[in-house]
C-alpha positions in Angstrom: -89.0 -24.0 89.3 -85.2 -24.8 90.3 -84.1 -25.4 94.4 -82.6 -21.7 93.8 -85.1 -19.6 92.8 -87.8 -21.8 95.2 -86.0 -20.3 98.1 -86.2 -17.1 96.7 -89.5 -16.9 96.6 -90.0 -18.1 100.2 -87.5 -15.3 101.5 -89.5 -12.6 99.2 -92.8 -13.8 100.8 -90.8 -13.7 104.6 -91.8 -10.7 105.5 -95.3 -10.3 104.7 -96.1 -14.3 105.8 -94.5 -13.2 109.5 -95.9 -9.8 109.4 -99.2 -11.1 109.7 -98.7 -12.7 113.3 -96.7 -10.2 114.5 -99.4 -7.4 114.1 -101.4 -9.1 117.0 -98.1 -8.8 119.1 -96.3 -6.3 118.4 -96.7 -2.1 118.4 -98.8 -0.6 116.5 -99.0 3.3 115.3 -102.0 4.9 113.3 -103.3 1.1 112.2 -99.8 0.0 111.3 -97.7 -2.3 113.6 -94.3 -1.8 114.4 -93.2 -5.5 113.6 -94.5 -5.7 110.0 -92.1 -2.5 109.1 -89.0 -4.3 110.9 -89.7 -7.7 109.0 -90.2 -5.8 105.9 -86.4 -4.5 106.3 -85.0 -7.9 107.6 -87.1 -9.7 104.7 -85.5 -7.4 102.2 -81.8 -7.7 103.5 -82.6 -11.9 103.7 -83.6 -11.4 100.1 -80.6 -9.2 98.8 -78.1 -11.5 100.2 -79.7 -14.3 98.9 -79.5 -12.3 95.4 -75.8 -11.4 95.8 -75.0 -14.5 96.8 -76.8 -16.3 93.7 -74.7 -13.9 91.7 -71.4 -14.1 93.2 -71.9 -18.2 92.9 -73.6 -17.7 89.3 -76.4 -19.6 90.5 -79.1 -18.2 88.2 -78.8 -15.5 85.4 -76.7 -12.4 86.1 -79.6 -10.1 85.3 -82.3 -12.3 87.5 -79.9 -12.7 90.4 -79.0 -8.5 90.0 -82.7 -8.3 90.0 -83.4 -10.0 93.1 -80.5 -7.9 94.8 -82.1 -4.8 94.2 -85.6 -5.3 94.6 -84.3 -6.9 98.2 -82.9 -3.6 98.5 -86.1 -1.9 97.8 -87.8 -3.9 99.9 -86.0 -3.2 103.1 -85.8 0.6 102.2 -89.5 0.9 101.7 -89.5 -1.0 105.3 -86.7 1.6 106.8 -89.0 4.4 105.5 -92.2 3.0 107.2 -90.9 3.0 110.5 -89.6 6.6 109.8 -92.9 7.8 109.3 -95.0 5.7 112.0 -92.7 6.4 114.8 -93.2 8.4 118.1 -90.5 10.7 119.4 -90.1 10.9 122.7 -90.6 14.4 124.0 -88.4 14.8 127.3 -84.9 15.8 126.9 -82.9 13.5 129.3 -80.5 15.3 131.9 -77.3 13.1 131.0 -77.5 14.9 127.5 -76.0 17.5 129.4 -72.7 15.5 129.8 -72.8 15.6 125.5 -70.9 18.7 124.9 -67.8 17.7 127.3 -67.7 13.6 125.2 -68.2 15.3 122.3 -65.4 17.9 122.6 -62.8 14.5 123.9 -63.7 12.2 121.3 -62.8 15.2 118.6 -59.8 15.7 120.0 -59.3 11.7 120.3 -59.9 11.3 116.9 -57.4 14.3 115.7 -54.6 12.9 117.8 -55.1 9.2 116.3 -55.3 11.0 112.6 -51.8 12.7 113.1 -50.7 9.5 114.5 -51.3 7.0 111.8 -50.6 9.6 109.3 -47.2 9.6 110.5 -46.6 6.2 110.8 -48.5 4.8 108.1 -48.5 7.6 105.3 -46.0 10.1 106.3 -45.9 10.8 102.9 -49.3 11.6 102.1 -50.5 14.2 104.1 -53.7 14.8 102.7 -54.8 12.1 104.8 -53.9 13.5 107.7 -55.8 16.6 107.0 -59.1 14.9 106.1 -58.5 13.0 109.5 -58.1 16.4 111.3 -61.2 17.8 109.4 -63.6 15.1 110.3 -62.1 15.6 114.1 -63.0 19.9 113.8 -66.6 18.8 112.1 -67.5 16.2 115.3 -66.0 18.7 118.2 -67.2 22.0 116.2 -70.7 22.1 117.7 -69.6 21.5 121.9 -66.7 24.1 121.3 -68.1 27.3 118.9 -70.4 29.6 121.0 -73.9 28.7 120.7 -73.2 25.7 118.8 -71.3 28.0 116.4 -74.6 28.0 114.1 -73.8 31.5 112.5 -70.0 31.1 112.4 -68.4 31.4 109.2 -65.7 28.7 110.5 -68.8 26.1 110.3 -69.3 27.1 106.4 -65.7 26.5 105.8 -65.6 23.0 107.3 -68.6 22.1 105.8 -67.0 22.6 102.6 -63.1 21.4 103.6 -64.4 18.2 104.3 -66.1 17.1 100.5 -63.3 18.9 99.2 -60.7 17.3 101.2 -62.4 13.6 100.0 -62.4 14.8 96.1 -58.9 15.5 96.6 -57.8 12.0 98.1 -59.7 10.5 95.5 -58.3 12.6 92.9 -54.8 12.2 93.9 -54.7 8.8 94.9 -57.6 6.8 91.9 -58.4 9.7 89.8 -57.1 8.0 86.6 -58.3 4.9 87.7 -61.7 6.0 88.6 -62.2 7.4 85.4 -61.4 4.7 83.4 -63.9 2.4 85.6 -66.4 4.8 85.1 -66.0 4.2 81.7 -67.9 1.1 81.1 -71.9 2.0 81.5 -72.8 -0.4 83.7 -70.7 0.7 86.1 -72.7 4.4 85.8 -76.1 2.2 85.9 -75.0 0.8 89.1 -73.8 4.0 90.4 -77.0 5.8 89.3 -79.6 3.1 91.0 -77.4 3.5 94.3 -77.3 7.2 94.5 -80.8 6.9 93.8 -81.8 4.5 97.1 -79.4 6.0 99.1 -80.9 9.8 98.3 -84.4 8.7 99.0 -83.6 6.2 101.9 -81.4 9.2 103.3 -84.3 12.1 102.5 -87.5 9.7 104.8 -85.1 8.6 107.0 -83.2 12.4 108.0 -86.7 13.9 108.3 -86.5 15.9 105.3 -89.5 14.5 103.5 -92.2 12.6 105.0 -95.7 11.4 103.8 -97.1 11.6 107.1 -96.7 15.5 108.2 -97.5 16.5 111.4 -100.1 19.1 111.3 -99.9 20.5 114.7 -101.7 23.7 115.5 -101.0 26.5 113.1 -99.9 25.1 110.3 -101.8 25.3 107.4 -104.1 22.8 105.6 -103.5 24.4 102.0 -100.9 23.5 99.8 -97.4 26.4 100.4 -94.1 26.9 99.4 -92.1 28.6 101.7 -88.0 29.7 102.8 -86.2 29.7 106.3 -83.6 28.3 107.5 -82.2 24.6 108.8 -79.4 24.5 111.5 -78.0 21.5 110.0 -75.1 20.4 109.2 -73.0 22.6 111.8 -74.6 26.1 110.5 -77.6 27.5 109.3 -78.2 26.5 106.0 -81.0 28.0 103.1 -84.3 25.8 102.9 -86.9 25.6 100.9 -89.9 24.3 102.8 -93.1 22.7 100.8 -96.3 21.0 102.0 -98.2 19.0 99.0 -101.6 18.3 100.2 -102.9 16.1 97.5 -100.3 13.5 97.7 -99.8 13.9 100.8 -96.1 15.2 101.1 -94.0 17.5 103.2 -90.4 18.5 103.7 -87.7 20.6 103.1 -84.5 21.2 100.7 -81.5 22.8 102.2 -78.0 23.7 100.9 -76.7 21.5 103.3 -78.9 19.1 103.3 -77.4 18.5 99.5 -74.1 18.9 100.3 -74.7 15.9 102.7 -76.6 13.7 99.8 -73.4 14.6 97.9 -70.8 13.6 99.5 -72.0 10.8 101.2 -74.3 9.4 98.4 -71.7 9.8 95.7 -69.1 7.7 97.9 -71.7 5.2 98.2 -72.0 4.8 94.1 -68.7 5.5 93.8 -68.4 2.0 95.5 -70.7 0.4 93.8 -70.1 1.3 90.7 -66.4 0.4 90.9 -67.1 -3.0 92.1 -69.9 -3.6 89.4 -66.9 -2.7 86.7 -64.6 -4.6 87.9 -67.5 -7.7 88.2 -68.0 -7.0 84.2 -64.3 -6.5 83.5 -62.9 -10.1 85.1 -66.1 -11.7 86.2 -65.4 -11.6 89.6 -64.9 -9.5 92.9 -61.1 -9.2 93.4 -60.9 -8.0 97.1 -63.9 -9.5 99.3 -62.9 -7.0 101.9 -63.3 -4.2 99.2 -67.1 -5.4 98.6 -67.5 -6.0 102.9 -66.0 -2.6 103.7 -68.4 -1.2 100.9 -71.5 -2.3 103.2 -70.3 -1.6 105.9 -69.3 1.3 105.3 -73.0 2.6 103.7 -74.4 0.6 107.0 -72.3 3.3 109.2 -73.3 6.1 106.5 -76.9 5.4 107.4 -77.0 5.5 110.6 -75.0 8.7 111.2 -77.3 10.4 109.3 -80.4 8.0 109.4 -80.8 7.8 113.2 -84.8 8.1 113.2 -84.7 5.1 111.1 -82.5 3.5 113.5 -84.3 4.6 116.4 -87.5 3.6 114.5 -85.8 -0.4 114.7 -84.7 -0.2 118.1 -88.5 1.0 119.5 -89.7 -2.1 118.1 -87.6 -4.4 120.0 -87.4 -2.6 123.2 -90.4 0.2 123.1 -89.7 3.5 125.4 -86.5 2.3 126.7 -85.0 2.7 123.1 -85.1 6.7 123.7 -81.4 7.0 124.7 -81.1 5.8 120.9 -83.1 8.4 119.6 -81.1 11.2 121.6 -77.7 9.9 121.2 -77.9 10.2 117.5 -80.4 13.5 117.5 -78.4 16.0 119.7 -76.7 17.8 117.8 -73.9 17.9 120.5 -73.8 14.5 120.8 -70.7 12.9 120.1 -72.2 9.5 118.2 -73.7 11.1 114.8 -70.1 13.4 114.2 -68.3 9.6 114.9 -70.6 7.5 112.4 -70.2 10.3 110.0 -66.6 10.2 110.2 -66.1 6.5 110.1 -68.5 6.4 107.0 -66.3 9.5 105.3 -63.1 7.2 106.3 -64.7 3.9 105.4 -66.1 4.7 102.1 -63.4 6.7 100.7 -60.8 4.0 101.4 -63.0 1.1 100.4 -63.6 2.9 96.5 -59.2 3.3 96.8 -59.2 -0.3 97.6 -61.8 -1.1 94.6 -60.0 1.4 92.0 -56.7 -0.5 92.9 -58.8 -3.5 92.0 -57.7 -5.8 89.0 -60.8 -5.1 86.9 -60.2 -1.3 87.1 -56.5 -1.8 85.9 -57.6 -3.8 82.8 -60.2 -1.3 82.2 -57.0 1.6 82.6 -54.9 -0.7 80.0 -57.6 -0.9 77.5 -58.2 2.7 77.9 -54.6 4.5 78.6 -56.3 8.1 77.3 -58.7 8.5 80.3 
């Protein structure tokens, strides 16, 4: 066995070598402890990098380094999950949660100040960033300033479509023709396809619209039902279509914007990744490191906005009840922090895959392909 794929091996086993001691030690929920779950997730991310790093450096084969990327990947989602579905919530709604609705409505206006500000100075010629600037502002101050939240308004419906619109049209405008012609090589869709697919299911356990643990309070029942009602999230209500599965066991719900979330912010995530893996196949390399780092960084801000039980479910381990301002600041809907992190993600991800589509790789695949 080489020094490369020896050290592999001992990250892979990390997690479940460390778990083992720290299930005396640390919390434990319906058998399982806390600190297993968060080493699961650190193992994996060790493992990843260690796999990206082996093929960035070609230190192994392309397809066993790839291999070793993903299934670190894996890892740390299955661990993400895990602590989604042991996890306590606290029950009492602090009083400084009150103060939410009056942060929430400055840092919206903060935020649509600074987006006519750099659009002037930086793109004065390019409005449409401006107005996807001032449309992430309206979606984070929309729920402190609307009338009971604004959860019947038809204003909410139109922003939760202006905003995915107003990113297909950047993107269209700005790569389009380039984005095409990187999709045209079909490992660039594989890569694509295999991210959308973590990011849907790590998104779907981690939002609290699927679980394999339900909560079968008093009431609900035992059989197996399909049901409709409605989910006041994002900004409005939205359709839902409610199942429990007995024999599996599994619960959750589908909504409209529930979708429209997976959308948007899972096909920006594979949008990423599936430019950077064409341009890796077209010249071998990554062009723009800060391309690839704002493309993590970017899906690490994407899951927390819209992950925060997940979050919160890393932070109890570490620091038990006192983590429940976590929890709150991220599950308010008035609260200023998840509108933020989604809008940094929107921002983030959209001008990372520009970045990428600008990329060398993507022009060569443009030149060999001058049709698409």
């Amino acid at each position: 066995m080489s020094h490369s794929r020896r050290w592999i091996v001992l990250l892979a086993g990390l997690p479940f070598a460390v778990g083992t001691a720290a299930a005396h030690s640390g919390t434990t929920h319906a058998g399982t402890p806390h600190w297993l779950l968060l080493f699961l997730v650190l193992g994996g991310l060790a493992v990843a990098a260690v796999g990206w790093r082996a093929f960035t450096r070609q230190l192994l084969d392309a397809r066993f380094a790839v291999g070793v990327l993903f299934g670190g990947i894996a890892l740390a989602v299955f661990g993400s999950i895990g602590l989604v579905e042991i996890q306590v919530a606290p029950r009492a709604t602090p009083e400084w949660t009150d103060l939410f609705p009056i942060v929430n409505a400055i840092a919206g206006a903060l935020l649509a100040m600074g987006s006519l500000v750099v659009g002037r100075i930086y793109w004065p010629t390019r409005p449409r960033y401006t107005f996807l600037g001032m449309a992430l502002a309206a979606w984070v101050m929309y729920p402190s300033v609307m009338p009971t939240g604004g959860l019947t308004n038809p204003l909410g419906y139109l922003l939760a479509a202006a905003v995915p619109i107003g990113v297909a049209y950047v993107l269209h405008v700005d790569g389009g023709d380039r984005i095409r012609a990187g999709f045209s090589d079909l490992r660039a869709k594989a890569a694509a396809a295999v991210a959308f697919a973590f990011f849907a299911v790590f998104f779907a356990f981690s939002a609290g619209t699927l679980t394999v643990n339900p909560d079968l309070a008093a009431g609900v029942p035992r059989d197996g039902f399909v049901t409709t009602y409605r989910v006041a999230s994002p900004l409005v209500y939205w359709p839902a279509v409610e199942f429990y599965l007995p024999a599996i066991p599994l619960s959750g719900y589908v909504s409209v914007g529930t979708l429209l979330l997976v959308v948007l912010l899972g096909g920006l995530v594979a949008l990423n990744v599936g430019l950077v893996a064409q341009q890796w196949a077209a010249i071998g390399e990554v062009e723009s490191a800060r391309s690839m780092l704002g493309a993590f960084a970017s899906s690490g801000a994407t899951a927390c906005c819209c992950c925060a039980p997940a979050l919160y479910g890393a932070v109890g381990v570490l620091f038990g009840a006192a983590a429940s301002p976590v929890y709150w600041a991220f599950m308010d809907p008035t609260s200023p922090v998840g509108g933020l992190f989604l809008a940094a993600s929107v921002l983030l991800l959209t001008g990372s895959a520009l970045r990428a589509a600008d990329s060398e790789g993507v022009r060569c695949a443009v030149n060999r392909n001058p049709a698409v």
